[in-house]
C-alpha positions in Angstrom: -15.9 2.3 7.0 -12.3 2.6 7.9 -9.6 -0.3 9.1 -8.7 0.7 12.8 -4.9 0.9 13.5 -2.7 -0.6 16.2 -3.3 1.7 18.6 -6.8 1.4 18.1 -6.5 -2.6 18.9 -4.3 -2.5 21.6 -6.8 0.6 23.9 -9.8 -1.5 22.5 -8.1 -4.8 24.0 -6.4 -3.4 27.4 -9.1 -1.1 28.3 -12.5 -3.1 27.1 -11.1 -6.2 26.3 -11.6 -6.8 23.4 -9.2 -9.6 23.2 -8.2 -12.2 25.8 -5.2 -12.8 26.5 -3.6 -9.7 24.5 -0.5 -9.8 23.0 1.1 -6.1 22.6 4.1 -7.2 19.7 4.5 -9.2 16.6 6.1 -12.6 18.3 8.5 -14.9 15.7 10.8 -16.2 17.8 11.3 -19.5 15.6 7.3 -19.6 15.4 4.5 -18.5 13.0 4.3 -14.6 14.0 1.6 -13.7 16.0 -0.3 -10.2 18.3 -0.5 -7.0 17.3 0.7 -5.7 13.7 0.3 -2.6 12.2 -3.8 -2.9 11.3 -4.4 -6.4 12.3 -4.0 -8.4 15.0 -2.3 -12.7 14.2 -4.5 -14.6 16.6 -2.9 -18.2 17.7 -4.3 -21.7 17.0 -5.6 -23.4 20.6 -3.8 -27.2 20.6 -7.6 -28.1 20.2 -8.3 -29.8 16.9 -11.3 -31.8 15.1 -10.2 -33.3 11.9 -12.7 -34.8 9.5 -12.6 -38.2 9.3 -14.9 -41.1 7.2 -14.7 -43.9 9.3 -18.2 -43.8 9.9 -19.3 -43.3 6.8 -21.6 -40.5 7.3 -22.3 -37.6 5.4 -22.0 -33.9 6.2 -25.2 -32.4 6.8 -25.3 -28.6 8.1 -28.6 -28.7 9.0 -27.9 -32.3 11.1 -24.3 -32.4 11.6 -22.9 -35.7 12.8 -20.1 -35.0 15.4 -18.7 -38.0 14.3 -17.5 -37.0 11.0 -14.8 -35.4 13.6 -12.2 -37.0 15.6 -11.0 -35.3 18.4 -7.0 -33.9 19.0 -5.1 -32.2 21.8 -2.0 -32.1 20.6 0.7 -29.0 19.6 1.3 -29.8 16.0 -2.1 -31.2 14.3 -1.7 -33.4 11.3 -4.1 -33.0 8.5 -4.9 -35.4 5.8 -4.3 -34.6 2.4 -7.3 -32.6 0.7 -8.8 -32.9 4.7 -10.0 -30.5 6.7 -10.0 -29.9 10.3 -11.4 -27.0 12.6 -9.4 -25.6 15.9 -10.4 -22.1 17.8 -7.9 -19.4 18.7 -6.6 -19.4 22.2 -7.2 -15.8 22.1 -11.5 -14.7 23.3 -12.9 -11.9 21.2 -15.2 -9.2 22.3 -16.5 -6.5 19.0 -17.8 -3.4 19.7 -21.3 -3.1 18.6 -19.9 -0.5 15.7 -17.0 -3.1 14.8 -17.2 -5.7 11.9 -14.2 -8.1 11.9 -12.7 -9.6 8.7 -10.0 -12.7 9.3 -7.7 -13.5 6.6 -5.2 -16.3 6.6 -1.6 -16.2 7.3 1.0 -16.0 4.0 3.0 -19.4 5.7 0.0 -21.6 5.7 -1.4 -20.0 2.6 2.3 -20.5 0.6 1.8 -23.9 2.0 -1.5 -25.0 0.3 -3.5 -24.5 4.0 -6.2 -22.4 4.1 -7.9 -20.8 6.6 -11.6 -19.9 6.5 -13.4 -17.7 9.3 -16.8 -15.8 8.7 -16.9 -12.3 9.7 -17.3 -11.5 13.4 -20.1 -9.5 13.2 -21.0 -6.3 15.5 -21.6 -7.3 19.6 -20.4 -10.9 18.9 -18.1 -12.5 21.4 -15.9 -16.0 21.8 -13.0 -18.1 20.8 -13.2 -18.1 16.9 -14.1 -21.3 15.3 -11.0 -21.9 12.8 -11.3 -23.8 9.7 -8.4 -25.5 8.6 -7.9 -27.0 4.6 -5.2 -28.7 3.5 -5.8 -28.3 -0.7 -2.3 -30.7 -0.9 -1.5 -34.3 -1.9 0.5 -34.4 1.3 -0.1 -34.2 5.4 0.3 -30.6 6.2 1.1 -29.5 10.0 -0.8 -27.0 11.8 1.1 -25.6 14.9 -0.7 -24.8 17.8 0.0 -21.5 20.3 1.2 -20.0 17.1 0.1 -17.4 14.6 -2.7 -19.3 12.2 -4.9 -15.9 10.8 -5.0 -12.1 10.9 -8.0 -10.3 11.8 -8.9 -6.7 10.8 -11.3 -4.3 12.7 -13.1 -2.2 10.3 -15.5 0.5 12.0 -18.8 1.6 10.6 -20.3 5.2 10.5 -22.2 4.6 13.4 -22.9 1.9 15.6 -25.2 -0.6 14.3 -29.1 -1.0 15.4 -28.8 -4.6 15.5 -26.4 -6.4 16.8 -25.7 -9.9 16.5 -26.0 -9.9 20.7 -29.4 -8.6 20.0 -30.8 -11.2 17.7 -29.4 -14.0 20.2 -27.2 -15.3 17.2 -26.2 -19.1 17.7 -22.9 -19.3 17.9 -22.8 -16.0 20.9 -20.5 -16.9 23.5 -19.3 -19.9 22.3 -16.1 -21.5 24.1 -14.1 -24.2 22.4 -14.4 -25.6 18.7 -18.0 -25.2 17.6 -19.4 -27.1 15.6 -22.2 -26.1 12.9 -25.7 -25.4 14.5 -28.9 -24.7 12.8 
């Protein structure tokens, strides 16, 4: 398995796309970097935010999760509780090739900042926004800024395409538009 380079990214995303909308360049101009970089690709938060709350009182079940443990944002700069957690979704869409597994990684800003970002593997013939998940490890409120750079994804490609992909077993989460939340 080898990590696929910028060039690789940007034909993958212009010619198949593989990512929607596409962004050729690192952008910084007084924001959290984000597109294309040398093996990776800094997707951007979507101003779309569910941060946990316990109003309710209820308890956070994956097999019967309670959308109201969430309350809903759309703002450009999302406040998180201290030691909270909220989820968001990249504004970009994401398409893998069937011999493509995608590892995300959090960026070095929110990381140095006690925020850290969680994303499973986007697995072979998966497509969607990506489900971001967002936790502030601080004492304090910690800002999350939306339309800029919150993760870095890296393609790594496989010997050979896989025989199943996760389009072929119908996975759950296929397709999905918006924040997700868990499904079982």
């Amino acid at each position: 398995m080898s990590i696929l380079s910028d060039k690789w990214i940007r034909e993958a995303a212009l010619n198949q796309g593989m990512i929607e909308p596409f962004v050729e360049a690192q952008r910084r101009d007084g924001c959290i970097s984000y597109g294309l970089s040398s093996y990776g690709y800094d997707a951007r938060v979507a101003p779309e935010f569910k941060i946990f709350t316990n109003i309710d009182s209820t308890t956070v079940d994956p097999k019967a999760f309670d959308p109201k443990n969430f309350v809903d944002r759309e703002t450009d700069v999302c406040i998180i509780p201290p030691n909270s957690f909220a989820l968001a979704r990249t504004v970009e869409y994401f398409r893998i090739p069937r011999d493509v597994l995608v590892i995300c990684l959090g960026k070095s800003t929110y990381a140095r900042c006690g925020i850290i970002v969680n994303v499973t593997p986007l697995e072979p013939g998966w497509e969607g926004h990506v489900t971001l998940e967002f936790s502030n490890t601080t004492p304090l409120p910690a800002k999350i800024y939306a339309n800029e750079g919150a993760c870095q994804f890296l393609f790594l490609q496989g010997n050979e395409p896989c025989e199943t992909s996760y389009a072929d077993r119908a996975g759950k989460y296929m397709g999905q538009k918006g924040v997700t939340l868990p499904k079982l």
